[in-house]
Structure formats: structure tokens, C-alpha cells
Steps between C-alpha positions, in 0.01 A plus 500: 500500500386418831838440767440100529484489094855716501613280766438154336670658207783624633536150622537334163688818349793493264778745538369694194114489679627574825620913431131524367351341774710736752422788313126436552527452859709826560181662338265278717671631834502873355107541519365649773307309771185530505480714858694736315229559193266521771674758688528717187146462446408632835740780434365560156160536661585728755697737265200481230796373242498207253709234560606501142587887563741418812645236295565732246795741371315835608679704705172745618521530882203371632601138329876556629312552874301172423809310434667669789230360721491210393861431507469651849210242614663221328841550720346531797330121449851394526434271294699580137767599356552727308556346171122401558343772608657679225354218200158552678486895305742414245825702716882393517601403853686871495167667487344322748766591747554836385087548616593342796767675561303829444260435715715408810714773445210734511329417848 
């Protein structure tokens, strides 16, 4: 559902449509933009990882280090939270500032 469809729907919405209608568009705002994906992918690259694999629930260092990084890279754009940076690899908010918080700490 593109964001004028949802929109022009939640326009004409019922009270019983409208929770549905929300619901979607909490989901809609929790993707990650697209500079984000793109970011990863450069990471990805550059670590010689799968994107799927960073994503994943492995715990193997070198694809903690990748998400590390590209937590790291992603803060420093200034641009995101946390919240997003964190749906971009599939990682609570928590995680993504406990990496942060790593890193910092360790300079």
C-alpha cells in the first residue's frame, strides 16, 4: 500500500478500520530508509559479509564487527535514531546503543 493509498483511506476510515490502518503505518515508518540499506551494503562489501548474514542471529565476531561498523558509520551520519538504525540489521534500540556505547568507550 503505497502512503497516498493509506492516506485516502484513512480519510474515509471507520473507528473499527482506523486501528488497522494505524497499525500499518507504524510498520510503514519502522522500515529503514533507503540510505540506510545502502550504507549496510557498503559495509557488507567492505567486510566480505552477506547482508542476510549481518541481518541475522549469528553471534560469530567478524559479523558482530560488521554490525559494529555499521552502527558506528550510521551514527556518525547524524542522521537516525536509533530505533532505525537498529530495524536496518534486525537489532533492538538497546543493542544499537550498547555498540555505540562500546565503541566510544573504547577510544
Amino acid at each position: 500500500m503505497t502512503d497516498r493509498e493509506l492516506i485516502e483511506k484513512l480519510a474515509v476510515a471507520t473507528p473499527e478500520q482506523m486501528g488497522e490502518l494505524i497499525r500499518i503505518a507504524r510498520r510503514k515508518v519502522k522500515q529503514p530508509p533507503d540510505e540506510l540499506e545502502i550504507l549496510l551494503d557498503r559495509v557488507c562489501r567492505s567486510h566480505r559479509k552477506a547482508v542476510s548474514e549481518v541481518k541475522g542471529k549469528s553471534k560469530k565476531q567478524a559479523l558482530v564487527n560488521a554490525r559494529a561498523d555499521f552502527i558506528m558509520k550510521a551514527f556518525k551520519t547524524r542522521r537516525y535514531t536509533g530505533e532505525q538504525i537498529g530495524n536496518a540489521i534486525n537489532r533492538d534500540n538497546s543493542t544499537v546503543l550498547h555498540h555505540r556505547n562500546i565503541k566510544y568507550h573504547s577510544r
